[in-house]
C-alpha positions as CSV (number, residue, x, y, z in Angstrom):
1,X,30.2,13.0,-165.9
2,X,32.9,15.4,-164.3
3,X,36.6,14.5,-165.7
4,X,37.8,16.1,-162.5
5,X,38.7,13.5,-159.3
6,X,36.3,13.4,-156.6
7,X,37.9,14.9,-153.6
8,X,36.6,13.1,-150.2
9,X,36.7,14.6,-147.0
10,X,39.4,12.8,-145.5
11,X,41.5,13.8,-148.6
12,X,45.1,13.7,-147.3
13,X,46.8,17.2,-146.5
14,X,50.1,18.3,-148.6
15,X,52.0,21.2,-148.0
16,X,54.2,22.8,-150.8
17,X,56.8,25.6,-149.9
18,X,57.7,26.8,-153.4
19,X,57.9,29.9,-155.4
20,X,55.0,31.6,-157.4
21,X,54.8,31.2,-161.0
22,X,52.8,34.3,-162.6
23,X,52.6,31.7,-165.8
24,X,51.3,29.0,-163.9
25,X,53.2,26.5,-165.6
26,X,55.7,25.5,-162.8
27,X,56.6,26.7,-158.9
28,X,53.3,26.5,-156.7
29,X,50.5,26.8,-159.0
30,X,51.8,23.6,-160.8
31,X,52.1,22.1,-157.8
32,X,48.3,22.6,-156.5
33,X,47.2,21.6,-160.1
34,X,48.9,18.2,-159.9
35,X,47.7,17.5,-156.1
36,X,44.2,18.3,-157.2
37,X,44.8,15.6,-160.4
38,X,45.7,13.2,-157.7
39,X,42.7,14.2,-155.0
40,X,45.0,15.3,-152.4
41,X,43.9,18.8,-150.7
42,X,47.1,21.0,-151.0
43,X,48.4,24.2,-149.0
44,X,50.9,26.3,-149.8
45,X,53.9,28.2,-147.9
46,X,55.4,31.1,-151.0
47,X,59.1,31.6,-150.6
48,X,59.3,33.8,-153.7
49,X,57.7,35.7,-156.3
50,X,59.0,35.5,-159.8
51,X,57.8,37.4,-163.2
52,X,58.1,34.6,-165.6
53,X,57.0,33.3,-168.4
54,X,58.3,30.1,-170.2
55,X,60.9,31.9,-172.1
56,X,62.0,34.5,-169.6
57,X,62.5,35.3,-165.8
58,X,62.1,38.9,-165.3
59,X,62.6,39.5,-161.7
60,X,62.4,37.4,-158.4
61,X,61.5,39.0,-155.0
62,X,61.9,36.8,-152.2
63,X,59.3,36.9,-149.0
64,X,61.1,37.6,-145.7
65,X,62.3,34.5,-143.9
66,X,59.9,35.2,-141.1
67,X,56.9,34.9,-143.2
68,X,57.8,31.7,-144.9
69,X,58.5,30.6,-141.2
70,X,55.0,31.7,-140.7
71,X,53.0,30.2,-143.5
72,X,54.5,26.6,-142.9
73,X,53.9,27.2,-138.8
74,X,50.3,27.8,-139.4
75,X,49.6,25.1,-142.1
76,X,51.0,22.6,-139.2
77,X,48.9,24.1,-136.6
78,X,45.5,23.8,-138.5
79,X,46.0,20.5,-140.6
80,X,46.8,17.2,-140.7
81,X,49.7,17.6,-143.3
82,X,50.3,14.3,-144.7
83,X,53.7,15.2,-147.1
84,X,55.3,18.3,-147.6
85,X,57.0,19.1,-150.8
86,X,60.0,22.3,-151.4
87,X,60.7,23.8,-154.3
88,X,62.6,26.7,-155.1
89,X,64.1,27.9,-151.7
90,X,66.3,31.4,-152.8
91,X,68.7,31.8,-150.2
92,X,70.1,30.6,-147.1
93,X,68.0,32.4,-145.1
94,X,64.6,31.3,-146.1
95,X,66.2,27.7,-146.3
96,X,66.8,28.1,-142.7
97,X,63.4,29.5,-141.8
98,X,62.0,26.1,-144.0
99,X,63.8,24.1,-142.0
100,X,63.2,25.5,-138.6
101,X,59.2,25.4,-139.2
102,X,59.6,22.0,-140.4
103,X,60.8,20.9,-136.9
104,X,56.8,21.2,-136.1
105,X,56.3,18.3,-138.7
106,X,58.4,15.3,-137.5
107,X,58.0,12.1,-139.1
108,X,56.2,13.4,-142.2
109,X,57.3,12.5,-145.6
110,X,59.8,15.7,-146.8
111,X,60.3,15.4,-151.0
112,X,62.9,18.1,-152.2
113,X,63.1,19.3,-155.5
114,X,66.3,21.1,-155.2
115,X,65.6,24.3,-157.9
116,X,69.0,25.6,-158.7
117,X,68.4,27.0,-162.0
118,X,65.7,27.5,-164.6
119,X,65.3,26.3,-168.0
120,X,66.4,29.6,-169.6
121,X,69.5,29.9,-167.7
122,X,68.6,32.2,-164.4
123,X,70.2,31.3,-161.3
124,X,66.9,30.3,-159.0
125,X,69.3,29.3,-155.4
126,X,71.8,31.9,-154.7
127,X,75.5,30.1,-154.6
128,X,75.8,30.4,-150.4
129,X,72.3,28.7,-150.2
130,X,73.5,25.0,-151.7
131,X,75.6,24.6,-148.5
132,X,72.9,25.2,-146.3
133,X,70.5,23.0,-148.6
134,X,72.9,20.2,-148.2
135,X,73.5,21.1,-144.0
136,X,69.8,21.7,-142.8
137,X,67.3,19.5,-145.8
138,X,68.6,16.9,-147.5
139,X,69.8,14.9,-144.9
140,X,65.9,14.4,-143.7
141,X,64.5,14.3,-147.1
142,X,62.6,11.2,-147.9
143,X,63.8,11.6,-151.8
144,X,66.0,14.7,-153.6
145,X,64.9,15.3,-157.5
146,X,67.3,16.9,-159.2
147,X,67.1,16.8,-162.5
148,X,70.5,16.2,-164.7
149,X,72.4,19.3,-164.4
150,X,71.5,19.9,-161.0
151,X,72.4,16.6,-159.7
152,X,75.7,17.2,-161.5
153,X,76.4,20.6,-159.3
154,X,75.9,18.0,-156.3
155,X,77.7,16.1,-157.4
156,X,80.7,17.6,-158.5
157,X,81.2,15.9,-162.0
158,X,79.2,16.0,-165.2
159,X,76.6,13.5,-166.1
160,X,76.8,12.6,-169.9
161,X,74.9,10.0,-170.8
162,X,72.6,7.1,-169.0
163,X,75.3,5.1,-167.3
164,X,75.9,8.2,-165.4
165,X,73.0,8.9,-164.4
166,X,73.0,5.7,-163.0
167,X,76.1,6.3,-161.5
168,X,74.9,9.6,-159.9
169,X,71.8,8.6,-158.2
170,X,73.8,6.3,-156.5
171,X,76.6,8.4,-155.5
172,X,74.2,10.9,-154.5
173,X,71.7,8.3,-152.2
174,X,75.0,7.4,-150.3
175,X,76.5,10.9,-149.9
176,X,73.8,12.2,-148.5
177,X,72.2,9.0,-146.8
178,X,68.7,9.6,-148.5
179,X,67.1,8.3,-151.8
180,X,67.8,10.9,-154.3
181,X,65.5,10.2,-158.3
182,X,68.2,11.6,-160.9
183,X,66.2,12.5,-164.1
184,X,67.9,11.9,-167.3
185,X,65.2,13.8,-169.6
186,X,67.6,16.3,-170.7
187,X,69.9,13.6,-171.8
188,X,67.5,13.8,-175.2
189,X,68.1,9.8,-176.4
190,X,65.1,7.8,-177.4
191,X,63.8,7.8,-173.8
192,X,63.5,10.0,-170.7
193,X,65.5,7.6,-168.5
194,X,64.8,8.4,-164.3
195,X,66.5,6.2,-161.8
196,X,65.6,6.2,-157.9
197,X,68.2,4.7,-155.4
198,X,68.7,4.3,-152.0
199,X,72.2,3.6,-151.8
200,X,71.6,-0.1,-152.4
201,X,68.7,-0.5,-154.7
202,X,68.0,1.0,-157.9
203,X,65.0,1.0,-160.2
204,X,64.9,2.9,-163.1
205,X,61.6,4.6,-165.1
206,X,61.7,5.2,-169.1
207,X,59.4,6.7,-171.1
208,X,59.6,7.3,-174.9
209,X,61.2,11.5,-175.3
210,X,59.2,13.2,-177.5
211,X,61.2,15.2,-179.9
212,X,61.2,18.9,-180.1
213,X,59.5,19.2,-176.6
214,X,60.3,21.2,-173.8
215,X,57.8,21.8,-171.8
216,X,57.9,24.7,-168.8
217,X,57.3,23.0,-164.9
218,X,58.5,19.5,-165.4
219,X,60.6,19.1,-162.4
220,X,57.9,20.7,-160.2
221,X,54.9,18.7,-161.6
222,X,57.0,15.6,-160.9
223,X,58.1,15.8,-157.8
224,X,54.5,17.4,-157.1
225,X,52.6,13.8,-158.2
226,X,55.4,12.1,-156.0
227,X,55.0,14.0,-153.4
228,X,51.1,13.1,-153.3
229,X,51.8,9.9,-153.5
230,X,53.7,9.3,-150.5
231,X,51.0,11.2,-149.2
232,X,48.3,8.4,-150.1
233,X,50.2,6.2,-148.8
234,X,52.3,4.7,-151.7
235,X,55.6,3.0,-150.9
236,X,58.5,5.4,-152.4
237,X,59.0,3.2,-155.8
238,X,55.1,3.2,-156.1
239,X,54.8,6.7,-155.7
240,X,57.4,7.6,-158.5
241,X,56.1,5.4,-161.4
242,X,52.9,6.8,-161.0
243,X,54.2,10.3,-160.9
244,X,56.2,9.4,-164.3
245,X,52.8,8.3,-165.5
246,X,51.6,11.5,-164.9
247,X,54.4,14.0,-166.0
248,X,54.2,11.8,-169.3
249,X,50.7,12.0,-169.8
250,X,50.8,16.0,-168.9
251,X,53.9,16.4,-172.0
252,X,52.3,14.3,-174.5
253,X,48.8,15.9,-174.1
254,X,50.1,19.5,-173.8
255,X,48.8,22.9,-174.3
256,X,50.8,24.8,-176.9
257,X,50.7,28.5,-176.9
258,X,53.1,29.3,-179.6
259,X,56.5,29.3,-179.4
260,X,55.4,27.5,-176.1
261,X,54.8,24.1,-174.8
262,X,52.8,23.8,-171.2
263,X,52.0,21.0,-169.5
264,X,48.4,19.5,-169.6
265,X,47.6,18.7,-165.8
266,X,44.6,17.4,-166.5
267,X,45.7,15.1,-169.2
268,X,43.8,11.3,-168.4
């Protein structure tokens, strides 16, 4: 019998406007991994292309605003897109393209992963494109991932340990008016603490760190499996424990290609 999901024909539509990982570990092509793990058909609309590999980002080339526009425009037009999912934006042009195109899909369930930086270091939003994140996309977002250091830049204040990441998601849910997930991994205790809140709810998701690990495309598969999820229907809360299911299952049953770990999207 087939390991892989069965796909119906009714499978709900997702849309992710990301960058292009040569690699394939994060950016788009993790993305269309983790909605084929979860049997949702997905589409893409490429903001960038980036040379990368785990270790190193070689060179980033960003696709004209108008083509992004494009892409998006046409994914609307021909299907019924179900949740849409952005990853790494660039600059504030192509954020304002993304957000222009996404007038065409009112109502639908918006999950931002706001990519600032990578692993290695390299600046992945250019410094005059986080005002026009925070202007034009989070306000409509139906949840904001950023992981630790990102929700810190956002923040305005470092985030040091688990009380304040607590403290952040919350800060963050209110100042923007949307539920922002703040995950903790890189925190590096005994567990990879997440917590989700709305402004006035909290719930937090834990799962035991592996040592030593550090696995390229978390933050993209994440929000990714969330992102599908709302898409199936799942309430928000719902939708993020199973995603942290899945990212945990993809890091403990990893590929390793010496010196690198990659995550196993079709762990079970």
């Amino acid at each position: 019998m087939s390991a892989f999901p069965s796909i119906p024909a009714t499978a709900p539509v997702v849309l992710t406007v990301a960058g292009s990982d040569n690699s394939g570990g994060a950016g788009l092509q993790a993305d269309l991994k983790t909605f084929g793990a979860f049997a949702v058909y997905g589409t893409t609309a490429v903001t960038c292309v980036v040379a990368e590999h785990p270790g190193k980002v070689l060179s980033i080339t960003p696709l004209p605003p108008a083509r992004v526009e494009e892409q998006i425009r046409l994914v609307a037009e021909a299907f019924p897109v179900a949740a849409v999912k952005t990853g790494m934006l660039y600059s504030r042009e192509i954020i304002e393209a993304v957000a222009a195109a996404l007038e065409g899909l009112p109502g639908v369930p918006l999950v931002i992963d706001p990519v600032m930086v990578a692993s290695v270091g390299t600046p992945l939003l250019q410094p005059e494109a986080v005002a026009a994140l925070e202007r034009l996309l989070l306000p409509r977002a139906s949840l904001v991932t950023p992981n630790r250091d990102e929700a810190a830049l956002l923040l305005g204040a470092p985030i040091a340990d688990a009380d304040a990441v607590r403290a952040a998601a919350r800060a963050l849910a209110r100042k923007y008016g949307v539920p922002f997930l703040v995950k903790g991994g890189h925190l590096r205790g005994a567990e990879a603490l997440d917590v989700l809140s709305d402004g006035a709810r909290e719930w937090e998701f834990t799962a035991p760190m592996i040592p030593g690990v550090d696995p390229h495309g978390t933050g993209c598969t994440f929000s990714a499996a969330i992102t599908a999820g709302l898409a199936r229907g799942a309430a928000l809360p719902e939708a993020v424990a199973e995603g942290k299911r899945f990212i945990t299952r993809a890091i403990e049953q990893r590929f390793r290609y010496a010196p690198y770990d990659l995550l196993n999207h079709f762990a079970r």
